[in-house]
C-alpha positions, 0 to 999 in steps of 0.5 A: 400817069406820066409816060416815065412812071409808066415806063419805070413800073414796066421796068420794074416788072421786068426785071422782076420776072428776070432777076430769078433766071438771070440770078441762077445763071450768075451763080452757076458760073460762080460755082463753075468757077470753083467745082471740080467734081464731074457730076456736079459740073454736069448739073450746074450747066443743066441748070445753066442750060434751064436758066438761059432758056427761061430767060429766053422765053420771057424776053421773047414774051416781053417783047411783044406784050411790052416793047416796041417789037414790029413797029406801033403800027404794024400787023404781026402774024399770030404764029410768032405770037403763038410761039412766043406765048408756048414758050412763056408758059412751057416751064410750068403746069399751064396748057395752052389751047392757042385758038385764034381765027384770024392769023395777023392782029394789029399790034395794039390788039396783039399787046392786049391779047397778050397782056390778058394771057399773061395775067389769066395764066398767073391767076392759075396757082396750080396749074390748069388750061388757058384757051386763047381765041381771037375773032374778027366778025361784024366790024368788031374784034373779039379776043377771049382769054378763058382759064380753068384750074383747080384753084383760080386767084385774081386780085380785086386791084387786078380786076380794078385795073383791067376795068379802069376803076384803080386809080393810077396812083395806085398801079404797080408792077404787078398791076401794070400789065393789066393797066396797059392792057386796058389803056390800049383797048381805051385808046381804040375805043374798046373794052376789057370784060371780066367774068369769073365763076365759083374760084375754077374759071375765069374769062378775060374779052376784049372787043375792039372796033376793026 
């Protein structure tokens, strides 16, 4: 795949998970411009207020998992990461067990251990627990990421992507995070392990050379 496809199914995915909060806020301003009733100023600018700080956490988020945030070679602290995943997820029925041992990742570490949180949280379609951990031992570095609900949905592209076995041709927005967690882990002679158990759980391990 070409670095302007890649480029552009990022794109796309971006702009898919920002056209929601960013269109809610066009319309509250929209309806702000014509409302005159109080009581329903009031709640125009709580969704206002909603909207923008949705559209807040998914840039943070994205900036990280995504962008070029730091510097390509640069070490981010895991509290910064930390916040940023909590407020990615704070809007739904996700919990977050943030549990890593080590407190900085190089940041091509980081933008798979992120990538993977993103896409075992969306397999969670009514809400469940996420623990993120992170290990740095025996020259290797280990980073889980387990989620358990009551109902757990992962696409067979999405796996194929994680693992290596789509081909390119066949990636799209919906699957680029997961192709670029895996090219990432391929270029640091690493892997990206898949487990899941009866539909309730599921686990995501990447293992990279430290």
């Amino acid at each position: 795949m070409g670095n302007i496809d890649f480029a552009a199914l990022l794109c796309s995915r971006l702009c898919h998970d920002l056209v929601s909060p960013v269109g809610a806020i066009a319309n509250g301003i929209e309806i702000l411009g014509v409302e005159d009733d109080e009581f329903m100023r009031g709640e125009v600018i709580k969704l206002l207020e909603q909207s923008a700080r949705q559209t807040s956490n998914r840039l943070q988020f994205f900036r990280l998992a995504f962008g070029a945030a730091g510097g390509f070679d640069s070490v981010i602290p895991l509290d910064e990461a930390e916040k940023a995943v909590r407020s990615f997820f704070s809007e739904g029925k996700v919990t977050l067990n943030w549990q890593p041992d080590v407190r900085e990742l190089e940041k091509g570490a980081l933008k798979i251990l992120l990538n993977m949180t993103l896409l075992a949280g969306e397999t969670l379609i009514r809400g469940g627990d996420l623990t993120v951990t992170a290990v740095n031992a025996d020259g290797q570095v280990t980073m889980d990421v387990v989620a358990n609900g009551e109902r757990i949905i992962i696409q067979d592209k999405m796996v194929q992507a994680l693992t290596g076995e789509l081909p390119e041709d066949a990636i799209d927005p919906k699957t680029v995070p997961a192709f670029l967690a895996r090219q990432v882990a391929a270029e640091k002679g690493g892997r990206i392990e898949y487990q899941a158990e009866g539909g309730t759980s599921l686990r995501l391990r990447a293992v990279l050379s430290a």
